[in-house]
N, C-alpha and C positions, 0 to 999 in steps of 0.2 A: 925892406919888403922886396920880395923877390917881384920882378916882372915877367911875365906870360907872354905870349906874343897873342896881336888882337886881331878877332876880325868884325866884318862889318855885317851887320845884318840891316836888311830894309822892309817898309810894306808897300807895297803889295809885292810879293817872291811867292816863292815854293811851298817858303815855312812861312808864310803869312797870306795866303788869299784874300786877295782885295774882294769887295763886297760884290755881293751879285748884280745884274746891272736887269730891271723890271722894270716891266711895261704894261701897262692897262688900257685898256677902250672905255672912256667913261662920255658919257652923254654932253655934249655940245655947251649947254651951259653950267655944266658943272663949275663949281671954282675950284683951285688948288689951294690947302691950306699950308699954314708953316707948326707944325707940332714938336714940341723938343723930343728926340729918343724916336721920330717914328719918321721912317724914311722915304714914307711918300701917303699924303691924306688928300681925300676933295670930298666936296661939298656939294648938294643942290643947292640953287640961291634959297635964299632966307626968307622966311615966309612969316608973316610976325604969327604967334598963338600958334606954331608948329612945330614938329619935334623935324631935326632938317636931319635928311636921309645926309649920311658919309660913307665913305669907306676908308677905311685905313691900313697902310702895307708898314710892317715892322720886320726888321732883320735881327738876331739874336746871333750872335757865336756861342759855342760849347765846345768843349773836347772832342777827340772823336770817337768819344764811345757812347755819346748820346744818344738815346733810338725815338725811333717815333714811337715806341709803347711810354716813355717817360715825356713825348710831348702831350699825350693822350694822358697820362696824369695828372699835368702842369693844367693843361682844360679843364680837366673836371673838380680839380682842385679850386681855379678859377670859378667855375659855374658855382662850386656849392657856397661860394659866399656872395653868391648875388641874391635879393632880395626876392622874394616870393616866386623864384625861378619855376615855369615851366619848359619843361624841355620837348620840343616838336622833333627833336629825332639825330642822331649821330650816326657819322660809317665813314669806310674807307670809299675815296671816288680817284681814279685814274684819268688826272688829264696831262698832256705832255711828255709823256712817259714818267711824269712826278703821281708818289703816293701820296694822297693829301690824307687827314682825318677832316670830315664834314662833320659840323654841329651845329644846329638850328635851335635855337629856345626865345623865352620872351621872360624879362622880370619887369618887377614893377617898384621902384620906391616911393616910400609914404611923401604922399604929396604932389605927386610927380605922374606921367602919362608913363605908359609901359610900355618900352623897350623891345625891339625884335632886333634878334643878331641873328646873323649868318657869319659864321667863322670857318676859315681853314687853314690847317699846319701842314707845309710841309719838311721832312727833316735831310738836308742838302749835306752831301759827302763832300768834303772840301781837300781830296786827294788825300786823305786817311793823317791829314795834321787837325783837322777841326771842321766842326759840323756847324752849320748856318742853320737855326729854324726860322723859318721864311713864315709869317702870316699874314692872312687877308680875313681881314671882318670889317663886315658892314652892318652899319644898326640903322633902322626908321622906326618911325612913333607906328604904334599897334594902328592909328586911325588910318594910316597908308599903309600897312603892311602888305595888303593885299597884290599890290600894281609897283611897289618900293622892293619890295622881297626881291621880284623879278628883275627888276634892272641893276638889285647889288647883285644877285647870281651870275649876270650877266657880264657883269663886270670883272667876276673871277673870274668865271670859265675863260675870259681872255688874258687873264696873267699869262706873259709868259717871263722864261729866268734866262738870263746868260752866264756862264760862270766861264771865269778866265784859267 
């Protein structure tokens, strides 16, 4: 076998963008949870007979030919297999100079109290080697939605991203 000459590659480089580095303003007694695959969740304390507001930040790698019209897919592909979904409204919202996709809906499973999410994508250019889809969703029980809704919004609106 013939030999090559080798060389070394590493992460985080050029050709491997280390992860984005996020931040959130979440409410004083929030707690922080440990979720496998999700790179940063919290919690309102626990309330017994209560659906406990979260929100949860996940990071995804893709190629970099991924767009945010195929993250907009992945969502609504998502949504249509949740259970007696109502959808309270989707759209593009600009914060940070990041395009996010916004989707608001509520399901409900048998048995179970119904669900309000607030979700948003957005889809991160990682120097034309690979695209990061960054999400933020947050879910509370429909009996809080009203006053719950408001402080997971709040809580996106203050993502912010670093990318190295």
């Amino acid at each position: 076998m013939e030999h090559s000459t080798v060389k070394s590659i590493e992460y985080p480089s050029a050709d491997f963008p280390g992860p984005p580095r996020i931040r959130v303003e979440v409410p004083e007694d929030w707690e922080p949870l440990t979720v496998p695959g999700v790179q940063l969740a919290v919690a309102q304390p626990r309330v017994e007979g209560r659906f406990r507001a979260n929100v949860v930040v996940t990071v995804q790698r893709f190629g970099p030919e991924f767009t945010l019209e195929a993250a907009r897919a992945g969502l609504d592909q998502r949504k249509a297999a949740l259970p007696e979904l109502e959808e309270l409204g989707t759209g593009e919202i600009e914060l940070g100079g990041i395009t996010w996709i916004a989707s608001e809906y509520g399901y409900t499973q048998p048995g179970r109290p119904t669900v309000v999410q607030a979700a948003r994508y957005a889809v991160l250019d990682r120097g034309g080697v690979a695209t990061d889809v960054l999400e933020i969703v947050g879910s509370c029980g429909a009996e809080g939605a009203d006053e719950e809704i408001e402080v997971v919004r709040a809580m996106q609106d203050s993502l912010s991203v670093d990318l190295d």
